[in-house]
LUMLUM-438533 format. One record per residue (C-alpha): residue number from 1; residue in three letters; x, y negated, z negated. Coordinates in steps of 0.25 Angstrom, whole numbers. Layout:
REC;NUM;ala;X;Y;Z
...
//
This chain:
REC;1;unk;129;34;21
REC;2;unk;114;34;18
REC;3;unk;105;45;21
REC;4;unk;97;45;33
REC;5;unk;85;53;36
REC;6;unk;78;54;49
REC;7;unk;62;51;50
REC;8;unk;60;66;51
REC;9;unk;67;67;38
REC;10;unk;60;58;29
REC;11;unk;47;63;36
REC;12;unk;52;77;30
REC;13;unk;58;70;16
REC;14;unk;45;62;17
REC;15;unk;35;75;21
REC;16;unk;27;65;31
REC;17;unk;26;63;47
REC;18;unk;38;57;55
REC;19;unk;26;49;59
REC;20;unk;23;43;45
REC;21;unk;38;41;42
REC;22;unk;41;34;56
REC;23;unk;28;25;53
REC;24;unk;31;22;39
REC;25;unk;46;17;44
REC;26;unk;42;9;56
REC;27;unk;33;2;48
REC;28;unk;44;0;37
REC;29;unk;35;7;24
REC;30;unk;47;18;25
REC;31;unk;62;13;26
REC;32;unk;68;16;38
REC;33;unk;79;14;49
REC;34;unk;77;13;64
REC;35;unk;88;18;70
REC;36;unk;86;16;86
REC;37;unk;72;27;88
REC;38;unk;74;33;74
REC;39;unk;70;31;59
REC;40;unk;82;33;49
REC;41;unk;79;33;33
REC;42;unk;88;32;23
REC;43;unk;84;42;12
REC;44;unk;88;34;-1
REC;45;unk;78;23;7
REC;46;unk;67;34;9
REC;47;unk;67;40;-7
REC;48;unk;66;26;-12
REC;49;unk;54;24;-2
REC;50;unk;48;36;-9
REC;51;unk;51;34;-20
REC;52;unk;44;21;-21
REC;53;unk;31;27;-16
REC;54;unk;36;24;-3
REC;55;unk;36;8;-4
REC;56;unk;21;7;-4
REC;57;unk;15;17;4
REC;58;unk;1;22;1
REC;59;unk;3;34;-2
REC;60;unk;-7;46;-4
REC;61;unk;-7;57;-14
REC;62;unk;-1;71;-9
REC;63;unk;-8;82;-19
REC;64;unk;-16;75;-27
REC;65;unk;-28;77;-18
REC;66;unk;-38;66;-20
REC;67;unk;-32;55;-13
REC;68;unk;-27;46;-21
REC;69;unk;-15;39;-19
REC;70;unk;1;44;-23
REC;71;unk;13;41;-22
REC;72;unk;18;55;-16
REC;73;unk;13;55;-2
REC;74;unk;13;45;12
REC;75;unk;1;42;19
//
């Protein structure tokens, strides 16, 4: 059986908001599964979404401090 994680759980794996993760996965940019009222995620699915920049997303640089783009952090 697969690993499932719970919104609030890949919002921790991912250190962003429930918010951002319930908007990313009802707009399909994150893979997820409804279930009835509630998000599941399979975490192989999840590390291959990060892996791959997560499937291109714009993301914006944590750390670097001049805000230019990276690959490291969601927004």
């Amino acid at each position: 059986m697969k690993d499932l994680l719970t919104l609030g759980e890949v919002s921790t794996f991912l250190k962003v908001p429930k918010s951002t993760i319930y908007k990313l996965a009802r707009e399909r940019r994150l893979p997820g599964h409804k279930v009835g009222k509630h998000w599941r995620f399979v975490r192989e699915e999840i590390e291959a979404w990060v892996q791959n920049s997560g499937c291109g997303e714009t993301l914006v640089g944590a750390g670097v401090g001049n805000g230019s783009h990276d690959r490291y952090s969601l927004n």
